[in-house]
N, C-alpha and C positions, 0 to 999 in steps of 0.2 A: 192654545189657540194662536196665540204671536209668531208661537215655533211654524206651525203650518202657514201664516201669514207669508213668512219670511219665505220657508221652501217654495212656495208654490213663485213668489214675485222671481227668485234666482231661476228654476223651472221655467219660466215666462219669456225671462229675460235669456237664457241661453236659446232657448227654441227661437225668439227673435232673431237674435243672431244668427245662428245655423237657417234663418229660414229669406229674410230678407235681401240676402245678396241673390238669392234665385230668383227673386220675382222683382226685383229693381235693378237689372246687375247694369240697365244701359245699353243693352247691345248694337253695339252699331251695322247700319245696312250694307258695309263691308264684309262684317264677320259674316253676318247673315248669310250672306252670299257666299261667302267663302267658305263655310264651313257645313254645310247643306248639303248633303248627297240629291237631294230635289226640289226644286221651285218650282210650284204647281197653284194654277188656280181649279178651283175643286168644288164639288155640291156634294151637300152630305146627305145622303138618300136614306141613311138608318144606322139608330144607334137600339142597343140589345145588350142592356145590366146583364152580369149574370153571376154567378159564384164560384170562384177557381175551387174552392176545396167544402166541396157539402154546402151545409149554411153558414159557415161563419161569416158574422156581419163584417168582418178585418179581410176578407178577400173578396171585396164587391167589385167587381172591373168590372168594361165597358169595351164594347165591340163596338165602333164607329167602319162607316162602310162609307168610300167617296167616290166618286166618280170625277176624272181629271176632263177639266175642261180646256186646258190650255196651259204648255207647259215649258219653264225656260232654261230648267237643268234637270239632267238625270234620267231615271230608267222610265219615272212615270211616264208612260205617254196620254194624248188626247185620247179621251174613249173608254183607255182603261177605268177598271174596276180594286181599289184596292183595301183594304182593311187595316186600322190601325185598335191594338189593343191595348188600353190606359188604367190605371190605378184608377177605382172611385167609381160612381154612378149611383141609380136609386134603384131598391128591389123592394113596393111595396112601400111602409113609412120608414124605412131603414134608408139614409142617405151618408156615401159615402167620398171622399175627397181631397183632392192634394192642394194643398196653398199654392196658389199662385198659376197653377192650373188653368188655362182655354177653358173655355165653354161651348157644345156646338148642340143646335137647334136643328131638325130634321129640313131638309129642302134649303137651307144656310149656305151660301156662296162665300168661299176664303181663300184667301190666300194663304199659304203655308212653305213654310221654310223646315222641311223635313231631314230627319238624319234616320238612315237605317242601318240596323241592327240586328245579332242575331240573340234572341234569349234561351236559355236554357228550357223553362218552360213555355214556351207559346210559339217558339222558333223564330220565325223570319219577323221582324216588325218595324216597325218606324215612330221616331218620338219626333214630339216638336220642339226645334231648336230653343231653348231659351224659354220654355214654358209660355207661357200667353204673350211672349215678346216674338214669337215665330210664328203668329196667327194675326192677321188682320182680315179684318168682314170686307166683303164687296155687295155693295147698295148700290142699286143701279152704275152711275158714272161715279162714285166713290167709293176709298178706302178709309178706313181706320179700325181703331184697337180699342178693347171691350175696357180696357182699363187705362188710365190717362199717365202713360208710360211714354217716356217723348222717344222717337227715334232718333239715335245719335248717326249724323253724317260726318263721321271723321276730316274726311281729306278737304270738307267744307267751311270744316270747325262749325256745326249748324246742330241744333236739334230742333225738331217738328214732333211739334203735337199734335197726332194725327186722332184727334178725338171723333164721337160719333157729331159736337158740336163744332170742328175743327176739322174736319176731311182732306184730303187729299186727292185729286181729281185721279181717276185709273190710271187715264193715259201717261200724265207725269212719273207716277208709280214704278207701272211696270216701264220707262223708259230709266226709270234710277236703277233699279234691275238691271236692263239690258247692259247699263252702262260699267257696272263690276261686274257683269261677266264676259266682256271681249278681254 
């Protein structure tokens, strides 16, 4: 029993490590910007679990469908329609999912710092920069982020914690935006 004690805490303790610099890494509004094939603001109209290979519960993915409302890098345009396909979702009581992972709620207004890609299986697609660090929510005249992850402004030496208790007015937002990307 001790022996499995011990396995499982090293087990714990290496998945911590390996898993923790992806969903805290910091990223700053710099990189963001920088490193983004598109900056889009977007409404998510429908997501659709489904099963890459038969039933197995280890390939539950998720078909999110957005619609771009306004956009300040890249091929997205306003109007378009595009689809992004992710690790994880629920089929039934089977719930599947990536740490550190966004969240998106049907009719959901976000901002998204996207990078595309091509997969071997699914072909053309786009992840989120940074995991849940490359999604922030838009409520009415505010932004922020589903988890209390501050955003680092390098060149300011600043971080904001852009919490749902802690916002960020849009307009300032997307002028931080504009501002790394002239």
């Amino acid at each position: 029993m001790k022996r499995i004690i011990i396995i499982l805490f090293v087990f714990m303790f290496i998945n911590t490590q390996a898993i923790y610099p992806t969903i805290n890494a910091n990223l700053s509004i710099e990189y963001l910007c920088s490193n983004s094939t598109s900056i889009i603001v977007a409404k998510v109209i429908s997501l659709d679990s489904f099963y890459m290979n038969d039933t197995n519960a280890e390939d539950i993915y998720t078909s999110i469908k957005f619609e771009v409302m306004n956009s300040f890098k890249g091929d997205l345009k306003k109007d378009n329609i595009f689809e992004m396909v992710r690790c994880g979702g629920t089929i039934g009581e089977i719930t599947r999912g990536q740490f550190g992972a966004p969240v998106f709620k049907k009719n959901q207004k976000v901002i998204l710092f996207v990078k595309e890609y091509v997969s071997k299986i699914i072909g053309r697609n786009y992840s989120i920069l940074g995991l849940s660090e490359g999604k922030f929510n838009l409520v009415d005249e505010t932004v922020f982020r589903d988890y209390n992850i501050p955003l680092k402004n390098e060149s300011k030496k600043e971080l904001y914690n852009v919490t749902k208790k802690n916002p960020i007015n849009k307009n300032n937002f997307y002028n931080l935006i504009r501002s790394y990307l002239q």
